[in-house]
Each structure stands twice: as C-alpha cells, then as structure tokens.
RODO-2510 file (C-alpha; in nm, 4 decimals, decimal comma):
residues 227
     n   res          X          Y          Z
     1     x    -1,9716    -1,7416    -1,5638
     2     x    -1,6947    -1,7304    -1,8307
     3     x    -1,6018    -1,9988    -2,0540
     4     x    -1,2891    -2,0230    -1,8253
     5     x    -1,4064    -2,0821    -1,5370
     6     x    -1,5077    -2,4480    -1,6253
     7     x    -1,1455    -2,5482    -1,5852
     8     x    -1,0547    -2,6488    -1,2518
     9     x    -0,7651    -2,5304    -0,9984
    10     x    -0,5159    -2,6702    -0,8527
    11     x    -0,3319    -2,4097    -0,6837
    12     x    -0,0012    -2,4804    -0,7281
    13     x     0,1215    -2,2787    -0,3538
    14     x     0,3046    -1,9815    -0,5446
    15     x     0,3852    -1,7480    -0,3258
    16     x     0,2365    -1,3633    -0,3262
    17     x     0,4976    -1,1564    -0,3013
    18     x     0,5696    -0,7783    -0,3662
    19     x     0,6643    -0,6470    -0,6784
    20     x     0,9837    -0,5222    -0,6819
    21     x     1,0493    -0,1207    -0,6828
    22     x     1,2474    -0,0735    -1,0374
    23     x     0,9361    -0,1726    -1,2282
    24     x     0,6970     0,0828    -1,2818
    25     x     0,3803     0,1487    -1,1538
    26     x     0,1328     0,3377    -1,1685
    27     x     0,1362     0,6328    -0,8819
    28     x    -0,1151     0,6606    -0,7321
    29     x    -0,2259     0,3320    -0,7180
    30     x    -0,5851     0,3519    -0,9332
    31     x    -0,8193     0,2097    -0,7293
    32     x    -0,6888     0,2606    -0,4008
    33     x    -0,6995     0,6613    -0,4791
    34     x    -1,0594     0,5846    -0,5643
    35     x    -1,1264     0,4607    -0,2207
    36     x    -1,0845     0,1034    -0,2677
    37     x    -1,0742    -0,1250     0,0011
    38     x    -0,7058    -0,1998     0,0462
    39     x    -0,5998    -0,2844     0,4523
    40     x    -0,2602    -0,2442     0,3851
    41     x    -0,1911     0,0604     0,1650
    42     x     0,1555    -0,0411     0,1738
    43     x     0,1857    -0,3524    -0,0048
    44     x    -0,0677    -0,2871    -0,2716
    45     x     0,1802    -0,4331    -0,5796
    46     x     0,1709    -0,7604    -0,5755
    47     x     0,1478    -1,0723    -0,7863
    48     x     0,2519    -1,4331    -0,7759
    49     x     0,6336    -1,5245    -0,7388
    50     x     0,6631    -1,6856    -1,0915
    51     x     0,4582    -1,4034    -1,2259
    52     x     0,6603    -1,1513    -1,1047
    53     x     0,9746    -1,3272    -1,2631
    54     x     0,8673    -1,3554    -1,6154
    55     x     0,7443    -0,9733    -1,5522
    56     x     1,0860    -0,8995    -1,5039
    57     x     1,1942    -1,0496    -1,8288
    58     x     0,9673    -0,8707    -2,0132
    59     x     1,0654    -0,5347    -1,8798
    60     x     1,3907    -0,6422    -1,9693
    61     x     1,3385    -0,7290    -2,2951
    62     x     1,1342    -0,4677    -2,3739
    63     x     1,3733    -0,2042    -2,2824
    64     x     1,6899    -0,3682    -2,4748
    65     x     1,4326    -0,3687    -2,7974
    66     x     1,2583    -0,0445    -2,8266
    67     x     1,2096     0,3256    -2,6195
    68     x     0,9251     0,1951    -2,4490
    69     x     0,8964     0,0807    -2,0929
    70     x     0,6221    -0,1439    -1,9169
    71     x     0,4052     0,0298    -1,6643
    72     x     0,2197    -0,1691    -1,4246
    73     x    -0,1625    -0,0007    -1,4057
    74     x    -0,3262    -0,2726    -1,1815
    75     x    -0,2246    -0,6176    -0,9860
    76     x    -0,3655    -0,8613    -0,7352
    77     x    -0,7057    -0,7503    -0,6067
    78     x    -0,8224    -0,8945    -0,2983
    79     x    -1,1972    -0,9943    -0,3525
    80     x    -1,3661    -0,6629    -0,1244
    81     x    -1,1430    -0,4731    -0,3818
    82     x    -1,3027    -0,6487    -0,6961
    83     x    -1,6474    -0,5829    -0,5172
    84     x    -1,5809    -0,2498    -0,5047
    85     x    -1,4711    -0,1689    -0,8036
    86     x    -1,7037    -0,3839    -0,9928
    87     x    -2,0359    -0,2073    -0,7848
    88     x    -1,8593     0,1353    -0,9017
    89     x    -1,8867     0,0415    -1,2651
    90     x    -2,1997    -0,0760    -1,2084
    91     x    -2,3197     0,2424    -1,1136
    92     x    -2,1321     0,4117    -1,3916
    93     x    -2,2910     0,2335    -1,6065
    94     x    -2,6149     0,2573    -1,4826
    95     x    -2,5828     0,6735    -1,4696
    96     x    -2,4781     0,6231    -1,8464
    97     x    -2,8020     0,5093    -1,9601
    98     x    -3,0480     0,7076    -1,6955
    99     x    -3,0868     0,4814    -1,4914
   100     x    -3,1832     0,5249    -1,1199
   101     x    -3,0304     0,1371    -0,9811
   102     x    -2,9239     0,0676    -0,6318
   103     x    -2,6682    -0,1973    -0,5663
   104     x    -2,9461    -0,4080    -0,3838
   105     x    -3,1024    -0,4778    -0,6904
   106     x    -2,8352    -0,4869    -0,9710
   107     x    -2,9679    -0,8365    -1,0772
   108     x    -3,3140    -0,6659    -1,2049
   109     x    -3,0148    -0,4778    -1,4723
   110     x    -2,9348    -0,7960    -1,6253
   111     x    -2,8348    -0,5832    -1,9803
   112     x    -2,6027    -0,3193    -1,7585
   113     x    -2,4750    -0,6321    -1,5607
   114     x    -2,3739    -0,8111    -1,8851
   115     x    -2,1954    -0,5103    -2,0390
   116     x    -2,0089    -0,4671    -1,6726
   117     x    -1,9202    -0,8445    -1,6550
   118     x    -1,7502    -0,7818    -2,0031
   119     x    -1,4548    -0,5849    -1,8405
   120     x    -1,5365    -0,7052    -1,4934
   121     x    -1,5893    -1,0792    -1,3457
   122     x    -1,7803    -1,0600    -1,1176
   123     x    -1,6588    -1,0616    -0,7539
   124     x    -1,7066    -1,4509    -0,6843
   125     x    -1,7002    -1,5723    -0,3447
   126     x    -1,6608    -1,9509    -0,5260
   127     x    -1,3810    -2,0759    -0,4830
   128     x    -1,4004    -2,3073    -0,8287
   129     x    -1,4248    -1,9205    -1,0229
   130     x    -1,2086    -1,6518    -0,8690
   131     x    -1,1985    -1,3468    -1,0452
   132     x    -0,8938    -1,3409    -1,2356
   133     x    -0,7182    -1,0216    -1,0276
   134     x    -0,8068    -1,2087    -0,6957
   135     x    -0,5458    -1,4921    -0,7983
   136     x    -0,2293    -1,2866    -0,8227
   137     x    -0,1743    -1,4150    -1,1828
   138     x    -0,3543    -1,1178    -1,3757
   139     x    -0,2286    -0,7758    -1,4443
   140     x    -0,3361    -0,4632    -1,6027
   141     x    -0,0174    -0,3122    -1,7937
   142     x     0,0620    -0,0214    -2,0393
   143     x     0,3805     0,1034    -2,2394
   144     x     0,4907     0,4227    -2,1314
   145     x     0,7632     0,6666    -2,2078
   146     x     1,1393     0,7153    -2,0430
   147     x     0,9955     0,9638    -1,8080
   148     x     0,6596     0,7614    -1,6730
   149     x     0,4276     0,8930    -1,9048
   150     x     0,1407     0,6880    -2,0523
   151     x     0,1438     0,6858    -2,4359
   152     x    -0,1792     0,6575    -2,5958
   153     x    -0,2915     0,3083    -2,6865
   154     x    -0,6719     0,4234    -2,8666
   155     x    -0,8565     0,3638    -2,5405
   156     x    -0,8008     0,4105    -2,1251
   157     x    -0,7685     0,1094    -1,9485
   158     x    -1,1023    -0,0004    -1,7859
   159     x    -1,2283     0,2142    -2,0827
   160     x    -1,5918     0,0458    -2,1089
   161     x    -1,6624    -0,0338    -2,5036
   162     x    -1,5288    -0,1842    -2,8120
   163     x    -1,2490     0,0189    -2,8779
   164     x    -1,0640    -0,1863    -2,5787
   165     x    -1,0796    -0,5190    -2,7834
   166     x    -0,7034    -0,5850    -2,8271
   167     x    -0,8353    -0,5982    -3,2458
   168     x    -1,0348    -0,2834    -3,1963
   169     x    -0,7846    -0,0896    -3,4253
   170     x    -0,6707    -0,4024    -3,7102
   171     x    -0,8535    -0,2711    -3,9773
   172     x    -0,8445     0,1144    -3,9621
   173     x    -0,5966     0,2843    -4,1917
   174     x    -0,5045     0,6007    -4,0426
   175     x    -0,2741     0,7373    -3,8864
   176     x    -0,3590     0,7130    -3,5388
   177     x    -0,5211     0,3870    -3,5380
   178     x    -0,2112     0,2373    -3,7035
   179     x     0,0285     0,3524    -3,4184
   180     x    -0,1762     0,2064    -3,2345
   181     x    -0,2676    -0,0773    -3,3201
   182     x     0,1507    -0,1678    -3,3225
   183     x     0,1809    -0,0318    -2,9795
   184     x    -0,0857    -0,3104    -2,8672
   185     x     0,0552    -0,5535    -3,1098
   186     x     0,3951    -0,4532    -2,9295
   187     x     0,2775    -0,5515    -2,5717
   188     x     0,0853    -0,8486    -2,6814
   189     x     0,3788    -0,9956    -2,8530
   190     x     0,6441    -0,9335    -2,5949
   191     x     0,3742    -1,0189    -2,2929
   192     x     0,3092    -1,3661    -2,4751
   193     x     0,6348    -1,4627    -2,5912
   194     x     0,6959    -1,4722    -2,2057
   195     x     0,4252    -1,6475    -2,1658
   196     x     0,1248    -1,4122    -2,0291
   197     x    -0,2264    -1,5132    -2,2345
   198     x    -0,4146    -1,1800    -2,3278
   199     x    -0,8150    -1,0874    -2,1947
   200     x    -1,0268    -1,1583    -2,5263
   201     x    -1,1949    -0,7579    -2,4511
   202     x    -0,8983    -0,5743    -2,3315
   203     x    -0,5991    -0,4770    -2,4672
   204     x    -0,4154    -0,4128    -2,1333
   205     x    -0,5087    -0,7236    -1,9131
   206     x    -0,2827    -1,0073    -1,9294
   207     x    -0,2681    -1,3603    -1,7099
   208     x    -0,0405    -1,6766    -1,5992
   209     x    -0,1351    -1,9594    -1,4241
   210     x    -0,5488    -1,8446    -1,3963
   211     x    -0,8103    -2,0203    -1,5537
   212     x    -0,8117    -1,7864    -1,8419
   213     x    -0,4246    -1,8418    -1,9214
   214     x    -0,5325    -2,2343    -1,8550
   215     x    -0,7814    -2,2415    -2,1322
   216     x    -0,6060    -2,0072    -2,3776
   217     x    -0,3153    -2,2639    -2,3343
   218     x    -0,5487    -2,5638    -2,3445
   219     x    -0,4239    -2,6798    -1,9861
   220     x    -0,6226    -2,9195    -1,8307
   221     x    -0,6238    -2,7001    -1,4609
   222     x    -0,5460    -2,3749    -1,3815
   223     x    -0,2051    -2,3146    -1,1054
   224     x    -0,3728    -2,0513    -0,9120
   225     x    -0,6913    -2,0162    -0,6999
   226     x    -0,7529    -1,6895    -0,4988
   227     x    -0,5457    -1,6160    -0,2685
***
C-alpha cells in the first residue's frame, strides 16, 4: 500500500463520461493495442465529469500560451485492465533480470514486485485502495506538436527507472536535459495551476479527486472511489 491510500473515500457520484473528440489522444489507444482487456473498444477515453472540465481548460490554456498541445496517453482503467497491464510489467521485469517467474507466484519476487508497484499500484480489488486509473480521476498526458507528434520529454511514459521522476532532469546542465526538464516543468505547472496533483515517480501521470490528489492537497477524503 501507498502512503495514499490511508485516506478514505467518499465518492462524491461524478459521473464517467467520454472525453470529448477535439482533445487529443493517443491513436491507438496503448494498452488496448497491446491486448488489454477493454469490453467496449469504443468508449475507451474516459474520465470523471469534473476531470474532464478542468482538462479542457488546460488544453485551452496551454494552446493560447505556447506551440505545444496536450496529448492524452492513458485514462480510466477498469480494474481487469490494471491487472493486465500490471502482470505484463511484471513479466517485463522479470525477463529484465533473468528471471524465469510465472504470474502464480509473483509474491516469491517481492524485489521485482516493489520496483513494478513503483509505476504500477497494484490492481486492488479493495474498495478502501483503488488503483488510481480505476477511479476516473488519473491520467497519463504528454505535450506534443501541432501535427500529433510526441516531443521528447527524457523518458517514455511507463518508462520503468529513475529518469521518469518528474526531478529526474533538475540538476543536469546540458542541452538536452535542460529542454527537458522545462517541457516537464511546463506540464506540471499548467496541469497544477488547474488543479491536477502530479505522481511523486512519473512525470506524465497526473490526478483529481483520488486519494493521491487528496493527500498531496492535505484533504481529509478522497471524491472518487473506483468506478
């Protein structure tokens, strides 16, 4: 368990509802063209009806201040989803180090499950500590061009090791690492001052109304459960 998930929910009823169509997204959706678990392949973009609206303003405002636009990499993740891709990395991260692990017994890789759980929560059936995704309050977002295109931000998202800590890139003076660094400092600042809180390990996963937006903002409950 996180630190986070000591904060209780009250789930405030916010609707899920689709995001709409002039945002950007990611095509094809991720996960789903990794074979995740999605019943309706239609509706995968979706988040929280207050979420969605301060994810308009931020589009907005980003947009009327610099060349960049937001691109939306992951949403809400219904919990066989999390599962899914949480066993995958798992795995990855098992074949990374040499190891020979089946799913059955991921507990006896409590070193690989730790490292996982660092970019991953784990897919909780408990109701008192959703994964963040499975609430329709977290996102996964990027900056990219006019045209669509990703710009580079020093690491993928999902990437699996330090240089995805939002910081990674603070105190390295060169050239690349100082772009950037003010391309993350960019999206943090403009997904903040809307009020999204930021994943301590990732530069590109953001959050209103979970438990980690709840104890970021010193709240005493989190507005969303999973839904």
């Amino acid at each position: 368990l996180k630190i986070w998930n000591k904060i209780p929910i009250k789930d405030n009823g916010d609707k899920l509802i689709a995001i709409p169509s002039y945002l950007n997204f990611l095509d094809p959706h991720p996960y789903s063209h990794l074979g995740a678990p999605y019943k309706d392949k239609t509706s995968i973009w979706k988040l929280r009806e207050e979420v969605v609206n301060r994810l308009v303003k931020v589009n907005d405002y980003l947009i009327s201040k610099n060349s960049f636009y937001l691109l939306i990499y992951d949403s809400w993740r219904p919990l066989e989803v999390q599962e899914f891709m949480f066993k995958r990395a798992f795995l990855l991260e098992c074949e990374k180090s040499d190891i020979d692990a089946s799913l059955k017994n991921m507990k006896s890789y409590p070193s690989i499950l730790k490292k996982v759980e660092k970019f991953w929560a784990y897919p909780s059936f408990d109701s008192s500590c959703p994964p963040p995704h499975s609430t329709g309050g977290a996102l996964d977002v990027c900056l990219s061009d006019k045209y669509g295109n990703l710009v580079e931000m020093g690491s993928k998202v999902d990437q699996m090791d330090e240089t995805s800590n939002p910081d990674f890139y603070e105190n390295i003076k060169n050239e690349e690492a100082i772009i950037w660094n003010s391309r993350r400092n960019l999206l943090r600042e403009i997904m903040t001052k809307f009020g999204f809180a930021q994943h301590p390990n990732e530069w590109w996963h953001f959050s209103y109304g979970d438990q980690l937006w709840a104890w970021k903002n010193k709240k005493a409950n989190a507005l969303y459960g999973k839904i």
